[in-house]
C-alpha beads as a LAMMPS data file, in Angstrom:
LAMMPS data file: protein, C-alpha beads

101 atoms
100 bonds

1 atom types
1 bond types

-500.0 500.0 xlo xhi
-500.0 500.0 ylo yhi
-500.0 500.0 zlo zhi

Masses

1 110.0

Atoms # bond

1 1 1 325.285 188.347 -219.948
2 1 1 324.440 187.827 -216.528
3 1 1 320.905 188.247 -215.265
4 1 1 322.200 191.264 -212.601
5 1 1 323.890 192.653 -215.580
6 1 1 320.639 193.093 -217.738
7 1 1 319.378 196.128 -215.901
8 1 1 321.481 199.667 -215.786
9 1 1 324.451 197.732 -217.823
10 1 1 324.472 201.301 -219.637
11 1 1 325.002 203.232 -216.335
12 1 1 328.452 204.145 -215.518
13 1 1 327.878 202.837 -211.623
14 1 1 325.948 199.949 -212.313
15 1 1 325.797 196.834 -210.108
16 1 1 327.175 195.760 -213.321
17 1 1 330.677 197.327 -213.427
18 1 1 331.475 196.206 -209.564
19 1 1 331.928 192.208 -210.165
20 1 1 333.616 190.696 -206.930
21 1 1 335.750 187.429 -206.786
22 1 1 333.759 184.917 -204.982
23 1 1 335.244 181.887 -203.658
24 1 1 333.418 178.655 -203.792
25 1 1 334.775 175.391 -202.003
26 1 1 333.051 171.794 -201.628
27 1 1 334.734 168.718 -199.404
28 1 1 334.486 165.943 -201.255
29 1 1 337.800 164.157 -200.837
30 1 1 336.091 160.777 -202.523
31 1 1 334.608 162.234 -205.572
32 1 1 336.218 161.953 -208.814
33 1 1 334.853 165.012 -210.038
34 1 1 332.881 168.520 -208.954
35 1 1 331.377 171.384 -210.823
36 1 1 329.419 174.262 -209.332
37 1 1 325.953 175.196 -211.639
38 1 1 324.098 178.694 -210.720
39 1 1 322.401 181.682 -211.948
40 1 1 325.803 183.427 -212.660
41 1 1 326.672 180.938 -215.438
42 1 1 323.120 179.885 -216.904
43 1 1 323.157 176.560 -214.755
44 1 1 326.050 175.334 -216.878
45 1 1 328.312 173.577 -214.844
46 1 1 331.802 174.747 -214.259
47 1 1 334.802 172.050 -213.510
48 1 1 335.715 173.321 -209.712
49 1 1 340.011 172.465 -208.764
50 1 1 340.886 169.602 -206.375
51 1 1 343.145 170.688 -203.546
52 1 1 345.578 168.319 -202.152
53 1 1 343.164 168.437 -198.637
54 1 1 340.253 166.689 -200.704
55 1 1 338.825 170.381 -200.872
56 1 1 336.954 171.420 -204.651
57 1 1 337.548 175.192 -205.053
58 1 1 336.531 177.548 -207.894
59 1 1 336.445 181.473 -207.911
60 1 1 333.656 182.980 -209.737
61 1 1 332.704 186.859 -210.322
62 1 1 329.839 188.160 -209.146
63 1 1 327.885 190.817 -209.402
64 1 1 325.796 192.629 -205.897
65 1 1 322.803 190.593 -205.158
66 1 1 321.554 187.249 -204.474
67 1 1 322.561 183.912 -206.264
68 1 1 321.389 180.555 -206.640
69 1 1 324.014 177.634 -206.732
70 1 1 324.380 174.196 -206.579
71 1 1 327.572 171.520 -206.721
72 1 1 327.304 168.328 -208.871
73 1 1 329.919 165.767 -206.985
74 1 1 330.163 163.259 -209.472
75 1 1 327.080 164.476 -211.666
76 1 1 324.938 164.417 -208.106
77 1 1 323.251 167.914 -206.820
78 1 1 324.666 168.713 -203.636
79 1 1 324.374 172.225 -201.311
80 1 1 326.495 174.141 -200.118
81 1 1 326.360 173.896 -196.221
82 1 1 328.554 177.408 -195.559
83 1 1 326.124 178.715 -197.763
84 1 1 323.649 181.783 -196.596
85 1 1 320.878 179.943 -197.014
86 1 1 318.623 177.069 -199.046
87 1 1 316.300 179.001 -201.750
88 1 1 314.026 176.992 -205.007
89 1 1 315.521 176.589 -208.294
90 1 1 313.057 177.050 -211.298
91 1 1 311.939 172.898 -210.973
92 1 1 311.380 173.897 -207.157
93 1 1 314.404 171.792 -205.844
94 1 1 316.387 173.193 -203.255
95 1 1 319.484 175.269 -204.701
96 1 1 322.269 177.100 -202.110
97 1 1 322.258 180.858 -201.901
98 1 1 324.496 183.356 -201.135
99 1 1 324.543 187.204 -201.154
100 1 1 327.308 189.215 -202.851
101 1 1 327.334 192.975 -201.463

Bonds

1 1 1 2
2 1 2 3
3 1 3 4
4 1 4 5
5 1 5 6
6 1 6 7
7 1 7 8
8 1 8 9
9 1 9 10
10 1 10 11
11 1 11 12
12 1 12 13
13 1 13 14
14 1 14 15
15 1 15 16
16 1 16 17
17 1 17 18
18 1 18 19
19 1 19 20
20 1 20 21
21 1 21 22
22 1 22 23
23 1 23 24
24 1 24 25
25 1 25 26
26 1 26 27
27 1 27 28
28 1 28 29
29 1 29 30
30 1 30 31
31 1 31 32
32 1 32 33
33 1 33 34
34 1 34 35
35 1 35 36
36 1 36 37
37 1 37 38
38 1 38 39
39 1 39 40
40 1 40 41
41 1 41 42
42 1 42 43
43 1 43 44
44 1 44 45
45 1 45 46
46 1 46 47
47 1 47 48
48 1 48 49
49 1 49 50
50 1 50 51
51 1 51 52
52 1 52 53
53 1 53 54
54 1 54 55
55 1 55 56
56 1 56 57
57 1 57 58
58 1 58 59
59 1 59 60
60 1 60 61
61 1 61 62
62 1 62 63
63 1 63 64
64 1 64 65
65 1 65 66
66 1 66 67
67 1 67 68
68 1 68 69
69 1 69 70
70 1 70 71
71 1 71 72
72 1 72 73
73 1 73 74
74 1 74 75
75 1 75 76
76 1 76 77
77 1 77 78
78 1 78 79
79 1 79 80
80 1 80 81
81 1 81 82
82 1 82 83
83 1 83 84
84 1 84 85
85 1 85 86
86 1 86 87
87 1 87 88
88 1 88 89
89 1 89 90
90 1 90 91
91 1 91 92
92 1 92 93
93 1 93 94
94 1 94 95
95 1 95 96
96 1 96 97
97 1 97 98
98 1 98 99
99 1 99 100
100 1 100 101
């Protein structure tokens, strides 16, 4: 269960019950492969889609609230530069954030 769903997941209007698509993209038109790690799936990375334009995209559903993300291009941490802004993941290395309202 996600970390935003933990609290109020019982209440009918929860931040819980109003998930929102989120679309995630990465330009790396050399890389063999990306995956996008964050808070919303326990750091586990996901395989992101290569676009014909050398564009990675993935859609993931998120909850209201802040997240931390990062991409692995070919098993190497990038971040996101349209993200909202640079935060600390739990080792203190910089992660990407973004805020889902």
């Amino acid at each position: 269960m996600d970390a935003c769903c933990e609290k109020g997941a019982g209440e009918r209007h929860s931040a819980c019950h109003s998930l929102r698509p989120n679309h995630f993209y990465c330009r790396a038109p050399g890389a063999q492969s990306v995956e996008i790690a964050g808070d919303f799936n326990d750091w586990q990375p996901a395989p992101m889609s290569r676009r014909p334009d050398g564009c990675w995209y993935i859609q993931e559903m998120l909850c209201h609230g802040h997240h931390r993300y990062r991409f692995l291009v070919d098993g190497q941490p990038m971040l996101d530069p349209a993200a909202t802004g640079v935060g600390r993941g739990e080792n203190g290395e910089p992660v990407s954030l973004i805020a889902v309202s």
